[in-house]
TORTI-6444 format. One record per residue (C-alpha): residue number from 1; residue in one letter; x, y, z. Coordinates in Angstrom, 3 decimals. Layout:
REM residues N
+-----+-----+----------+----------+----------+
!   n ! res !       c1 !       c2 !       c3 !
+-----+-----+----------+----------+----------+
! NUM !   A !        X !        Y !        Z !
...
+-----+-----+----------+----------+----------+
//
This chain:
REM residues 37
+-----+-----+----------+----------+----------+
!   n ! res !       c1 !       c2 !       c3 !
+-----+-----+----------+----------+----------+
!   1 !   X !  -47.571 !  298.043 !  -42.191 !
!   2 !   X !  -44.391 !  299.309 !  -41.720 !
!   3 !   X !  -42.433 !  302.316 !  -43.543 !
!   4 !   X !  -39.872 !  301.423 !  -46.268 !
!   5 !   X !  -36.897 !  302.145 !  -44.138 !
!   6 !   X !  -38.268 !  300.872 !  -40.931 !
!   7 !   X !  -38.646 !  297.482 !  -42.575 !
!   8 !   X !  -34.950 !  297.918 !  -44.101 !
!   9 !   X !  -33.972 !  298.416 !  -40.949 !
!  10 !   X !  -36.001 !  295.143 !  -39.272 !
!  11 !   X !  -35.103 !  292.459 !  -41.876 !
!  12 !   X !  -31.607 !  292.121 !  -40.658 !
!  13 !   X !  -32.598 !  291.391 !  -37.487 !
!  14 !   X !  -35.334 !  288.930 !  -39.019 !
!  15 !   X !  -32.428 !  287.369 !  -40.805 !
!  16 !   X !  -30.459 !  287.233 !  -37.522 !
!  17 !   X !  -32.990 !  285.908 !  -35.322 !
!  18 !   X !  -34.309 !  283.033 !  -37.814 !
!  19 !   X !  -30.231 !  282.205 !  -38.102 !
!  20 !   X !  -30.024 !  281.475 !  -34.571 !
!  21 !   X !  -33.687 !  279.256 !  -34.789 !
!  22 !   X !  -31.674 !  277.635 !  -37.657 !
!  23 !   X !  -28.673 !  277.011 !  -35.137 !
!  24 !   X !  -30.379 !  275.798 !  -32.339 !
!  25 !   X !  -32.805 !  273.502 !  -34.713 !
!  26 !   X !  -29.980 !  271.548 !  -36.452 !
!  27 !   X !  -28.410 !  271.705 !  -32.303 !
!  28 !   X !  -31.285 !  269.828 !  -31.286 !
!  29 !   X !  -31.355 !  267.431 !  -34.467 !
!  30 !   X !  -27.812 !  266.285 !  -33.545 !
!  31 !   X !  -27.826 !  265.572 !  -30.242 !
!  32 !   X !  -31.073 !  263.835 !  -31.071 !
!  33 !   X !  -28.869 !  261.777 !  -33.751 !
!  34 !   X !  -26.622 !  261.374 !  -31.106 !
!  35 !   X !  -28.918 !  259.587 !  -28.725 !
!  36 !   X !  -30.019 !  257.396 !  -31.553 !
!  37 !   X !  -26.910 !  256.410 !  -31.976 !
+-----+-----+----------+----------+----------+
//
């Protein structure tokens, strides 16, 4: 779908935004463990 170097460019970004996912995720996990607790 995309050109070569266009999707160069996006997969950073695709790394970045499912790092942040990943952050708020295990976030969300601990306070839940938290609660639990």
């Amino acid at each position: 779908m995309f050109p070569p170097d266009l999707k160069h460019f996006l997969q950073p970004w695709e790394l970045v935004l499912r790092m942040k996912m990943r952050n708020k995720w295990s976030e969300r996990l601990l306070q839940y463990q938290k609660e639990l607790l």
